[in-house]
Biopython code that builds the backbone (N, CA, C, O; Angstrom):
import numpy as np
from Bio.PDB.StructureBuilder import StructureBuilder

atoms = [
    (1, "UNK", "N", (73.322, -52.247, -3.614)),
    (1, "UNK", "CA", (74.527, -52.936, -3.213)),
    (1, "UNK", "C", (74.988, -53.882, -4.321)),
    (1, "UNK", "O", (76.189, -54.081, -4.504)),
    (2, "UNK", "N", (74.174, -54.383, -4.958)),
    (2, "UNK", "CA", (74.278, -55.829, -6.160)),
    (2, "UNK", "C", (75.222, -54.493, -6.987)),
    (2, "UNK", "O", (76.429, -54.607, -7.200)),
    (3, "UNK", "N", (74.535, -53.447, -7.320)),
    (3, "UNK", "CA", (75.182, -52.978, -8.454)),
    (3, "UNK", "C", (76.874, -52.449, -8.428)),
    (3, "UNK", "O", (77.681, -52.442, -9.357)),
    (4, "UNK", "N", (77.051, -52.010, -6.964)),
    (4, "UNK", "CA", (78.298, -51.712, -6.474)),
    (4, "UNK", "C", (79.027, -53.229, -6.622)),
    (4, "UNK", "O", (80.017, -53.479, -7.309)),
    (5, "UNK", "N", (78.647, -53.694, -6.207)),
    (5, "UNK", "CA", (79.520, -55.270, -6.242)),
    (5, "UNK", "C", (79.364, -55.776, -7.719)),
    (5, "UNK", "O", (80.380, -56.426, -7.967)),
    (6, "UNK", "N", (78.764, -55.762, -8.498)),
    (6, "UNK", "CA", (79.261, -55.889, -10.217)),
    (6, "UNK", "C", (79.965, -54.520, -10.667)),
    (6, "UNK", "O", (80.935, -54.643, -11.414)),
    (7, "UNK", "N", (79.639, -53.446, -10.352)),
    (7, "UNK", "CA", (81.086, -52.291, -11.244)),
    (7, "UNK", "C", (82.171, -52.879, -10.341)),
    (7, "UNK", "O", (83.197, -53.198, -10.943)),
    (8, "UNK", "N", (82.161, -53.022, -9.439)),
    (8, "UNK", "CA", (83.559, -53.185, -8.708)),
    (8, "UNK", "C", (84.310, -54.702, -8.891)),
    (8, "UNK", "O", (85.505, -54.987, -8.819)),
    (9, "UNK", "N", (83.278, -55.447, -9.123)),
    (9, "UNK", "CA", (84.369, -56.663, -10.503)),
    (9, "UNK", "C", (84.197, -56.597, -11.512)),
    (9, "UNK", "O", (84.681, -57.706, -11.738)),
    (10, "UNK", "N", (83.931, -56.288, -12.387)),
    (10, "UNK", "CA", (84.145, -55.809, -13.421)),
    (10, "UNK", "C", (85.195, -55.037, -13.600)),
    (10, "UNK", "O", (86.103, -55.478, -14.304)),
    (11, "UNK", "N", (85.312, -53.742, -13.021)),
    (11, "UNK", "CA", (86.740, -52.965, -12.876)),
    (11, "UNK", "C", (87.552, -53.596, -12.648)),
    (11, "UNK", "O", (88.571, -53.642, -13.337)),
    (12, "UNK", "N", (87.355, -54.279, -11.608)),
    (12, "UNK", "CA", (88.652, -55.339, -11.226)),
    (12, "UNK", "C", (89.589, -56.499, -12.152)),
    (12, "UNK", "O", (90.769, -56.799, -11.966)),
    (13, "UNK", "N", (88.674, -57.015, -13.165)),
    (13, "UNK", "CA", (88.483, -57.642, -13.803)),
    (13, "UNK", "C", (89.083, -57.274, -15.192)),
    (13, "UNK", "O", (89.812, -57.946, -15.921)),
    (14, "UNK", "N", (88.584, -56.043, -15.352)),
    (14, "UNK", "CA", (89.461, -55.695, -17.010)),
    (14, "UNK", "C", (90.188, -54.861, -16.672)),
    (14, "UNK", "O", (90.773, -54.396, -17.650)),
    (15, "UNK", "N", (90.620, -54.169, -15.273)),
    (15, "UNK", "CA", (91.726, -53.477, -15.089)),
    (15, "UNK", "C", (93.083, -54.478, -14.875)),
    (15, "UNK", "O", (94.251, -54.125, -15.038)),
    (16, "UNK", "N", (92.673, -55.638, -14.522)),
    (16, "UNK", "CA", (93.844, -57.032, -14.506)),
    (16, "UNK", "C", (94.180, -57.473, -16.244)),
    (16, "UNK", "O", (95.226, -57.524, -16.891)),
    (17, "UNK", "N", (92.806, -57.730, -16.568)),
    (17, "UNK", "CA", (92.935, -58.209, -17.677)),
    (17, "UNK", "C", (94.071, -57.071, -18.820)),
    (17, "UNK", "O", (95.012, -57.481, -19.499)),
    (18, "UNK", "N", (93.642, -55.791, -18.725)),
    (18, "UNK", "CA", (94.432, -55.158, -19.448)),
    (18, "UNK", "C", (96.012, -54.982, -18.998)),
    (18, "UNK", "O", (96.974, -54.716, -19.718)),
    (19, "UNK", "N", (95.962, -55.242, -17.410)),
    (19, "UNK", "CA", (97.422, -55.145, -16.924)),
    (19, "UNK", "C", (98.119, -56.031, -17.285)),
    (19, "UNK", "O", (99.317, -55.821, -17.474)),
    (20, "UNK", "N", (97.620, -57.134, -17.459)),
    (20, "UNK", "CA", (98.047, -58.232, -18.365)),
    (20, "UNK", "C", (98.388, -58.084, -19.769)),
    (20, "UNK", "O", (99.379, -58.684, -20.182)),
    (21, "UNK", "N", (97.845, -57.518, -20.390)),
    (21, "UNK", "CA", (97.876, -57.880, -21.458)),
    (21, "UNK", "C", (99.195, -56.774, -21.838)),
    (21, "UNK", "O", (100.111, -57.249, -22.509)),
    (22, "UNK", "N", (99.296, -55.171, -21.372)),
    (22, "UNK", "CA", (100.324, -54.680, -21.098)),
    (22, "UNK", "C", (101.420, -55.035, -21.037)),
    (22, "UNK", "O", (102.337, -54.643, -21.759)),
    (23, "UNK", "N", (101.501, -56.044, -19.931)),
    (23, "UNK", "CA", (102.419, -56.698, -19.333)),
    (23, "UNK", "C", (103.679, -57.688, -20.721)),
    (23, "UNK", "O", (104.832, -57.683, -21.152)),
    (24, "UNK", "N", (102.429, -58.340, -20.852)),
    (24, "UNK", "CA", (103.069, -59.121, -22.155)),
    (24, "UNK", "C", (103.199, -58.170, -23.538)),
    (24, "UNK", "O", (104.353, -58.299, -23.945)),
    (25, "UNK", "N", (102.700, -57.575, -24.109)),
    (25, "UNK", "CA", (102.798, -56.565, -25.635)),
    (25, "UNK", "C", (104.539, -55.950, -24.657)),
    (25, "UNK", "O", (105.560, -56.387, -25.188)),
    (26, "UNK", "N", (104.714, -55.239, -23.658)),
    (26, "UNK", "CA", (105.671, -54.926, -23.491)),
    (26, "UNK", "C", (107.113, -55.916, -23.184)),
    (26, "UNK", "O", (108.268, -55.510, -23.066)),
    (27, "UNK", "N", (106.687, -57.106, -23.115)),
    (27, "UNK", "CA", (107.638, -58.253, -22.981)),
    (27, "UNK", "C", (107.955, -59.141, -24.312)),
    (27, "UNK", "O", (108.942, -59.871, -24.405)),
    (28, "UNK", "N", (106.855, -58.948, -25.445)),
    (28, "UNK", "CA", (106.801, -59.448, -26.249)),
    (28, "UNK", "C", (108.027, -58.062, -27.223)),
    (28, "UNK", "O", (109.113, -58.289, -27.756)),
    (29, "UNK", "N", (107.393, -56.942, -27.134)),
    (29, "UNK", "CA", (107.770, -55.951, -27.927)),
    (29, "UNK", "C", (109.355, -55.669, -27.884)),
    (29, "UNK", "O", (109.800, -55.048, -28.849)),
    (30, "UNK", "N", (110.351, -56.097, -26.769)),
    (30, "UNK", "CA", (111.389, -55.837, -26.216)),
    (30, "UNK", "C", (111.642, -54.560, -25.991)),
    (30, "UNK", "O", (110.871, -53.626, -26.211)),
    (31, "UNK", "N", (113.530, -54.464, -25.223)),
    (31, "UNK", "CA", (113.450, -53.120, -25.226)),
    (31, "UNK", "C", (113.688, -52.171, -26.307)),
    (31, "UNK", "O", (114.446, -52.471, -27.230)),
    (32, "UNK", "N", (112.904, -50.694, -26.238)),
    (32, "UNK", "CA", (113.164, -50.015, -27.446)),
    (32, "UNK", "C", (113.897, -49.326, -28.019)),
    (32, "UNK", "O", (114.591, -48.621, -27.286)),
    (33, "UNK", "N", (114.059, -49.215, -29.138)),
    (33, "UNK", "CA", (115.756, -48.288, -29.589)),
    (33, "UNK", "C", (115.280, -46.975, -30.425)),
    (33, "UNK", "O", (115.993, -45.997, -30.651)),
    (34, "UNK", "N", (114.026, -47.138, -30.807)),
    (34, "UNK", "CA", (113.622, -45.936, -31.714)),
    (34, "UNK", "C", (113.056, -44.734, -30.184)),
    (34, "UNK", "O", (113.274, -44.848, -28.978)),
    (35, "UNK", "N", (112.410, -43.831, -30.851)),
    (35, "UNK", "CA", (112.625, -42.836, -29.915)),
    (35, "UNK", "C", (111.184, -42.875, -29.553)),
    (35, "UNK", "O", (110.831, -42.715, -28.385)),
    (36, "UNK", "N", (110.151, -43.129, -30.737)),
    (36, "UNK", "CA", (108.679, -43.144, -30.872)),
    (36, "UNK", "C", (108.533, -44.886, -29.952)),
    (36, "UNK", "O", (107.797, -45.352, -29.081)),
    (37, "UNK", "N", (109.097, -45.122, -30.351)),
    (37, "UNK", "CA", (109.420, -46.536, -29.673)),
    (37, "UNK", "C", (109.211, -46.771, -27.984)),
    (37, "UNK", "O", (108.405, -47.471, -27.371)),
    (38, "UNK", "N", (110.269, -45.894, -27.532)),
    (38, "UNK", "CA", (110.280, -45.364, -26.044)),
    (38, "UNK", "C", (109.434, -44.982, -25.289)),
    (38, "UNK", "O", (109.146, -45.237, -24.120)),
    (39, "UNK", "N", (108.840, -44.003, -26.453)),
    (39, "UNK", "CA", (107.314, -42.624, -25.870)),
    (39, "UNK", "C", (106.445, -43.857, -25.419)),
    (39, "UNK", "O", (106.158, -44.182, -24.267)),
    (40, "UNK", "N", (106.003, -44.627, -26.913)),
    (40, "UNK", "CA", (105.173, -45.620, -26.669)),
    (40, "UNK", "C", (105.469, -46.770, -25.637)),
    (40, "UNK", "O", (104.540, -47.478, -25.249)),
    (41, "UNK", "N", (106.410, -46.912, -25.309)),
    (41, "UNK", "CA", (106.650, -47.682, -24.002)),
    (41, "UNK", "C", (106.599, -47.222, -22.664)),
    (41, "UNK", "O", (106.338, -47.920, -21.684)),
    (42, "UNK", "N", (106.916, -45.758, -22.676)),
    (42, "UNK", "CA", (106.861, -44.700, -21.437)),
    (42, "UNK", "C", (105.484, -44.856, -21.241)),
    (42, "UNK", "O", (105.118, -45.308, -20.156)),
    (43, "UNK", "N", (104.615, -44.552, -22.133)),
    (43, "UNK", "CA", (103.103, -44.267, -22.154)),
    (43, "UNK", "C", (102.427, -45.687, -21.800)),
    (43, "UNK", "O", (101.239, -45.642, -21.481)),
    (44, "UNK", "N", (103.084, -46.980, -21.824)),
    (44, "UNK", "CA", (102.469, -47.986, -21.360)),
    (44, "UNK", "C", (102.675, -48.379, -20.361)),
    (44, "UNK", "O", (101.881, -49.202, -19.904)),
    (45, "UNK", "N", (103.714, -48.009, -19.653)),
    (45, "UNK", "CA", (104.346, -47.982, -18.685)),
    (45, "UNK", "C", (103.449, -47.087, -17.596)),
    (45, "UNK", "O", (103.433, -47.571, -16.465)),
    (46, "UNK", "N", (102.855, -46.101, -17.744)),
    (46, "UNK", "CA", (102.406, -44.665, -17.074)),
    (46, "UNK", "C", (100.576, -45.636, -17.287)),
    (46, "UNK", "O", (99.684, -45.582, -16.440)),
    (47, "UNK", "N", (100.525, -46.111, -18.103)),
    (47, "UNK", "CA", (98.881, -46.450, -18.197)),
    (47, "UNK", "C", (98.923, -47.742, -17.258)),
    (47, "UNK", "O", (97.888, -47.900, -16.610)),
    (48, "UNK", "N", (99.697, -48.480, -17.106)),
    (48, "UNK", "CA", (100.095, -49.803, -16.479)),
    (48, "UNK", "C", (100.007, -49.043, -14.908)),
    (48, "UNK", "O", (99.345, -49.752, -14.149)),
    (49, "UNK", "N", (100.369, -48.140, -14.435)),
    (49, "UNK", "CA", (100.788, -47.660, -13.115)),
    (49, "UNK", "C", (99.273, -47.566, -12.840)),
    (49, "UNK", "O", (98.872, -48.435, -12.065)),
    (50, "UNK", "N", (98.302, -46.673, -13.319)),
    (50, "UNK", "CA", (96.901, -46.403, -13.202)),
    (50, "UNK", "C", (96.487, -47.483, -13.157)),
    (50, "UNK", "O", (95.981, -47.805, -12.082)),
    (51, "UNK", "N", (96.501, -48.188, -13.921)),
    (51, "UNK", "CA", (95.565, -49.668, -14.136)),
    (51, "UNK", "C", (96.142, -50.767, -12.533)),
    (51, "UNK", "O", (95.352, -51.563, -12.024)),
    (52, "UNK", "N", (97.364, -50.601, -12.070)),
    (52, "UNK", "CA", (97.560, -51.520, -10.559)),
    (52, "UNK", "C", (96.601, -50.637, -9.712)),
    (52, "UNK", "O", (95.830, -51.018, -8.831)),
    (53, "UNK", "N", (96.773, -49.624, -10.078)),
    (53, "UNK", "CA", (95.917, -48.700, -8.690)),
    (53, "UNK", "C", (93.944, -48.674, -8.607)),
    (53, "UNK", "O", (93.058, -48.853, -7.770)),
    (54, "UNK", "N", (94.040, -48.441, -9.587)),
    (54, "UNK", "CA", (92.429, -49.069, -10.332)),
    (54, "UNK", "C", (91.980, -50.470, -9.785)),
    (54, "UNK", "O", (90.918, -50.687, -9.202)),
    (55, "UNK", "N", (92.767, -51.202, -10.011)),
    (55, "UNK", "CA", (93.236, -53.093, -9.989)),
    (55, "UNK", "C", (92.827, -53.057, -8.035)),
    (55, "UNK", "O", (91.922, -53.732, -7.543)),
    (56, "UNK", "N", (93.749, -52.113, -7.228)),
    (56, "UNK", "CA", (93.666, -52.908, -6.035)),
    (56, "UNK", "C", (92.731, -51.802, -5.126)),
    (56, "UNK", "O", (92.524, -51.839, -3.913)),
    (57, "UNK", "N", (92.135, -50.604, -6.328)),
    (57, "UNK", "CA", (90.895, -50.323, -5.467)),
    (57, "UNK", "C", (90.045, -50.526, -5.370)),
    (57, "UNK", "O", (89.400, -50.329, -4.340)),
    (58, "UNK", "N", (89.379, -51.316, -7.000)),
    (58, "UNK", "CA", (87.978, -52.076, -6.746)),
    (58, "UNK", "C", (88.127, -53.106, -6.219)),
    (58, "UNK", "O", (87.176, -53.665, -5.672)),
    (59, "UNK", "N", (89.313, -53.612, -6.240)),
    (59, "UNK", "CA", (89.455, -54.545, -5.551)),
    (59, "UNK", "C", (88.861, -55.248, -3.838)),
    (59, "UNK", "O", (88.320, -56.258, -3.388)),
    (60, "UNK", "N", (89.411, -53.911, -3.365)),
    (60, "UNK", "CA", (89.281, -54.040, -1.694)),
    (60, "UNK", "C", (87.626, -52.897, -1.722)),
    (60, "UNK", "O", (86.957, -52.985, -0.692)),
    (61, "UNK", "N", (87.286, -52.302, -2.409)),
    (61, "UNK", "CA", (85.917, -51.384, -2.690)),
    (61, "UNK", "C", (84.854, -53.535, -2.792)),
    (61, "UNK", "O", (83.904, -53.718, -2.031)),
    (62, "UNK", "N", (85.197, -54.421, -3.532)),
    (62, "UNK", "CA", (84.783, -55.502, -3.806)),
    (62, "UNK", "C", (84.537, -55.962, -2.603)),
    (62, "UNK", "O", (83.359, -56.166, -2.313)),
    (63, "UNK", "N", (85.608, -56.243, -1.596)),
    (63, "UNK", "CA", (85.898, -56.571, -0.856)),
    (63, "UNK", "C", (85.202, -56.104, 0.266)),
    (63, "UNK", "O", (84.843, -56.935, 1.100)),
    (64, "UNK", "N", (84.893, -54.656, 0.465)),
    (64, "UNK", "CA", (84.090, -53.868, 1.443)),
    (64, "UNK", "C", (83.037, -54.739, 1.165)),
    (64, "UNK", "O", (82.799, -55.778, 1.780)),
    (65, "UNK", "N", (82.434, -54.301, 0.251)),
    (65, "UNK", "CA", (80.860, -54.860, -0.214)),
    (65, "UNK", "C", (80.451, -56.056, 0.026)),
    (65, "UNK", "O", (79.420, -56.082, 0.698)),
    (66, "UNK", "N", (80.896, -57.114, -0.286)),
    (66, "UNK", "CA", (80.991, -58.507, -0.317)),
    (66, "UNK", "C", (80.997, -58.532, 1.111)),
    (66, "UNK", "O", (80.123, -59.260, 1.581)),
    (67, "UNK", "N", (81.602, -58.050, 1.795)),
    (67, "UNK", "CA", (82.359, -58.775, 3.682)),
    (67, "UNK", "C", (80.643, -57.603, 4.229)),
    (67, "UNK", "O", (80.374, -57.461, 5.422)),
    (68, "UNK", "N", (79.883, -57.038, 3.264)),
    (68, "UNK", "CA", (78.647, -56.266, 4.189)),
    (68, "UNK", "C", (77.671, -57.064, 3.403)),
    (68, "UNK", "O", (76.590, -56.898, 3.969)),
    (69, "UNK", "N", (77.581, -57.509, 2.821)),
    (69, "UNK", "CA", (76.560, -58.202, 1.933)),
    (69, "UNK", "C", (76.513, -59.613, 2.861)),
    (69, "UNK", "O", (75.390, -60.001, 3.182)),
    (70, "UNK", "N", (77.619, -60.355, 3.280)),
    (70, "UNK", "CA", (78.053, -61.524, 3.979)),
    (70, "UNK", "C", (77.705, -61.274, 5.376)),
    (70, "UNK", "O", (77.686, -62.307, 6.045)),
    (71, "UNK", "N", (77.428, -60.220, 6.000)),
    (71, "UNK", "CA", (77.064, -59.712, 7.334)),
    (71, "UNK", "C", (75.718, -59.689, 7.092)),
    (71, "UNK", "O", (75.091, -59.631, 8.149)),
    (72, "UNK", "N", (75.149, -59.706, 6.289)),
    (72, "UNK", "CA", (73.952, -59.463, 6.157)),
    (72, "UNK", "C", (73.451, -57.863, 6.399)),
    (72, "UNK", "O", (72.264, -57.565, 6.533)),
    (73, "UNK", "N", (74.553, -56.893, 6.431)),
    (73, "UNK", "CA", (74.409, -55.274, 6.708)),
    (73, "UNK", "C", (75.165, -54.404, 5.579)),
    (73, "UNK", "O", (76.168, -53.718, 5.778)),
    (74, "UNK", "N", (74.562, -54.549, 4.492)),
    (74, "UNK", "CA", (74.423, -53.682, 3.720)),
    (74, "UNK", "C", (74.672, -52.243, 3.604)),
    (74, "UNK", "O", (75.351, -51.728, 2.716)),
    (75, "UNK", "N", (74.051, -51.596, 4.605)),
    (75, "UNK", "CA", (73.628, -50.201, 4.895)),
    (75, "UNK", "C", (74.235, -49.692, 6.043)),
    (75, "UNK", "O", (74.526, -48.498, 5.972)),
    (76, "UNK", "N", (74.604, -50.479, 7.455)),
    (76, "UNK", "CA", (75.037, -50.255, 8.697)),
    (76, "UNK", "C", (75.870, -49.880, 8.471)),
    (76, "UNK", "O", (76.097, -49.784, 7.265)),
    (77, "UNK", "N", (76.884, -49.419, 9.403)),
    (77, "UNK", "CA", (78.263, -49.743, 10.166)),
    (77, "UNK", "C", (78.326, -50.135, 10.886)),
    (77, "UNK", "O", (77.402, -50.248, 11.691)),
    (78, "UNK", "N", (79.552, -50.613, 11.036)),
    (78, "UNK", "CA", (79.862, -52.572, 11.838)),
    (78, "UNK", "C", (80.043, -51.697, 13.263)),
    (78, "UNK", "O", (80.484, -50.552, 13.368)),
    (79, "UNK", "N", (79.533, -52.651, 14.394)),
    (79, "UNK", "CA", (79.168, -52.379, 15.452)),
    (79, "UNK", "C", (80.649, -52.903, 15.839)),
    (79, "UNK", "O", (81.412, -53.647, 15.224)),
    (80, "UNK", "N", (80.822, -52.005, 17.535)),
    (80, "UNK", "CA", (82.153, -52.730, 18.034)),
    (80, "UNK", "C", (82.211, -54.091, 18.161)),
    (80, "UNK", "O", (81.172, -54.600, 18.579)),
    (81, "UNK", "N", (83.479, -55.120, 17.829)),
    (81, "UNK", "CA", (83.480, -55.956, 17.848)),
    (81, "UNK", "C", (83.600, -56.915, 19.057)),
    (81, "UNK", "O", (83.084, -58.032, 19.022)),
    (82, "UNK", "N", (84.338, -56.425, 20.202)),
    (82, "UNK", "CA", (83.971, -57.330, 21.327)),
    (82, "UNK", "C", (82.809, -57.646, 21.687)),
    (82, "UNK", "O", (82.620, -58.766, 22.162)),
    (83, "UNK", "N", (81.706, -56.686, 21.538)),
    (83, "UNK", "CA", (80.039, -56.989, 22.364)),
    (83, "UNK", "C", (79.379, -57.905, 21.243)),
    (83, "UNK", "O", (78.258, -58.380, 21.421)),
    (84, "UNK", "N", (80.266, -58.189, 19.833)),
    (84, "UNK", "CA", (79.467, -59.111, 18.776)),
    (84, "UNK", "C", (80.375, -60.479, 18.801)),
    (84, "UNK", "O", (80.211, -61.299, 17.898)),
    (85, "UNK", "N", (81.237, -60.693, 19.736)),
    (85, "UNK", "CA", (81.827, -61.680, 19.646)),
    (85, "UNK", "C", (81.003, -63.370, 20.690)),
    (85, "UNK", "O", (80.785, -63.629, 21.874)),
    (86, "UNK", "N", (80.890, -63.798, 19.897)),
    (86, "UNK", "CA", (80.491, -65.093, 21.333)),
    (86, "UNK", "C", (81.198, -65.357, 21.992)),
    (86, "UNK", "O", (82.422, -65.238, 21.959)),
    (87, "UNK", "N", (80.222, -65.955, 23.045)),
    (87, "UNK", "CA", (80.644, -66.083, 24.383)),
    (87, "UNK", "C", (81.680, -67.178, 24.847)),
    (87, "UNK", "O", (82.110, -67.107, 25.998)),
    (88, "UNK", "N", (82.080, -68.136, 24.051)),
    (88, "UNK", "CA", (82.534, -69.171, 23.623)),
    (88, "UNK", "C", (83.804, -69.164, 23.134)),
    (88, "UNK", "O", (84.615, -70.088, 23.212)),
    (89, "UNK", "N", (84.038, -67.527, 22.355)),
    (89, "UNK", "CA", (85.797, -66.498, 21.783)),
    (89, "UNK", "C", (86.308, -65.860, 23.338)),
    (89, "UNK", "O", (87.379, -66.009, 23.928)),
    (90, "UNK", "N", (85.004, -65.057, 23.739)),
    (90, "UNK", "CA", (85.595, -64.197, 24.685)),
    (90, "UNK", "C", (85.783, -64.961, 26.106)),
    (90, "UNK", "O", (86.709, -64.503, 26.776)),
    (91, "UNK", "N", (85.137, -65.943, 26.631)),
    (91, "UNK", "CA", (85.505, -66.802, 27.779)),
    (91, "UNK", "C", (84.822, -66.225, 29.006)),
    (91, "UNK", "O", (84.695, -65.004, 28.912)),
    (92, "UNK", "N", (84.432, -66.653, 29.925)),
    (92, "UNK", "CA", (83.557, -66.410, 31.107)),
    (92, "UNK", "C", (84.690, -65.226, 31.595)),
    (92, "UNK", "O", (85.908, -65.233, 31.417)),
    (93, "UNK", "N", (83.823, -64.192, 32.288)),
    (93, "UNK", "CA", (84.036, -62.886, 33.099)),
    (93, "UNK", "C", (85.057, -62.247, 32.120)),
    (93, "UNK", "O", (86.203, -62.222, 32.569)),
    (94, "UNK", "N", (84.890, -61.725, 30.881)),
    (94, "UNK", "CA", (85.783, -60.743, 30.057)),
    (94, "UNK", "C", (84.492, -59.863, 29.848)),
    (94, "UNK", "O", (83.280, -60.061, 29.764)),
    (95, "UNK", "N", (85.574, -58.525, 29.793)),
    (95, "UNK", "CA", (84.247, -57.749, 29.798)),
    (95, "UNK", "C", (83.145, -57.747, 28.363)),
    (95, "UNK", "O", (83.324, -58.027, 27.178)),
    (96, "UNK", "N", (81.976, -57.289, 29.146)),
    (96, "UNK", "CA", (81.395, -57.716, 27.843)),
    (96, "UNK", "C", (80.342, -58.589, 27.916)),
    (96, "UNK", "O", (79.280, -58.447, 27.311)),
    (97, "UNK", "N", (80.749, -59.881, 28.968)),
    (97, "UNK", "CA", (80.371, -61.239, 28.644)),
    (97, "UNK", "C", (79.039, -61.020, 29.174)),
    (97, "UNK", "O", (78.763, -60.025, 29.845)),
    (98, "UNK", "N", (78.048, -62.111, 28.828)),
    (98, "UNK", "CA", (76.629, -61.809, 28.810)),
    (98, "UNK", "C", (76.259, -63.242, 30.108)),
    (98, "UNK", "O", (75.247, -63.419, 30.787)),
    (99, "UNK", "N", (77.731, -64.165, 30.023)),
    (99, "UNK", "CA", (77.253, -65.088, 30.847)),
    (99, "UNK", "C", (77.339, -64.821, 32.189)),
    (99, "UNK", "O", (78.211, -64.086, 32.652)),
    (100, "UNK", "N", (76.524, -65.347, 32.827)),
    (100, "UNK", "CA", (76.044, -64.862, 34.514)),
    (100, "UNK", "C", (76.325, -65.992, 35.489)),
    (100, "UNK", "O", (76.425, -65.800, 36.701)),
    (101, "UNK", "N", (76.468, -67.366, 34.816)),
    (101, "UNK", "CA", (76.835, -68.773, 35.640)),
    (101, "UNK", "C", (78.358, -68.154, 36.398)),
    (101, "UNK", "O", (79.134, -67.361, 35.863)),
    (102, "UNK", "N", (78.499, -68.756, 37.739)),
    (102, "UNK", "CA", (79.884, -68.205, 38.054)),
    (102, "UNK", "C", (79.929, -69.987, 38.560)),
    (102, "UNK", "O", (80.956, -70.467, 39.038)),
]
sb = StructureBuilder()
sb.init_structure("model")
sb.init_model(0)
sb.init_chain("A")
sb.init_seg("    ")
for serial, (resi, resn, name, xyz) in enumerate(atoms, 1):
    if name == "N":
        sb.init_residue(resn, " ", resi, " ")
    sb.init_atom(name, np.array(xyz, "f"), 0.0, 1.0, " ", f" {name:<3s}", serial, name[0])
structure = sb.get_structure()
């Protein structure tokens, strides 16, 4: 699990960092008038598109991991959530409830 949760920031991490840096070389560079000019802007443009999608899948892949690592369940799948909720969210006689005081 440790190792999934470091590739997945890391990816996250220099897939921003390079979207960035994209971002600006193409803001810095202005718009282009030569033709090689264009290609090379088309082509940063087309690598920039990959790199958001890259960007917001390790992202939430981060995000999986981290929110099972924080559960302390690693390995599971998350059980239904009303029967894990306390008794204290769900309120006397909802189904579910474990309390027996009437």
């Amino acid at each position: 699990m440790k190792a999934l949760l470091l590739v997945a920031l890391w990816g996250h991490l220099a897939s921003g960092v390079l979207l960035t840096g994209a971002f600006f070389m193409l803001l810095l560079a202005g718009s282009p008038r030569a033709l090689v000019a264009r290609r090379w802007d088309e082509a940063v443009v087309a690598w920039s598109r990959l790199l958001v999608f890259l960007a917001l899948g390790s992202g939430i892949v981060w995000l999986m991991a981290r929110t099972a690592v924080f559960e302390n369940r690693p390995t599971r799948r998350s059980k239904s959530a009303p029967s894990r909720m306390p008794s204290w969210i769900r309120g006397p006689g909802s189904f579910g409830s474990r309390d027996t005081a009437s």
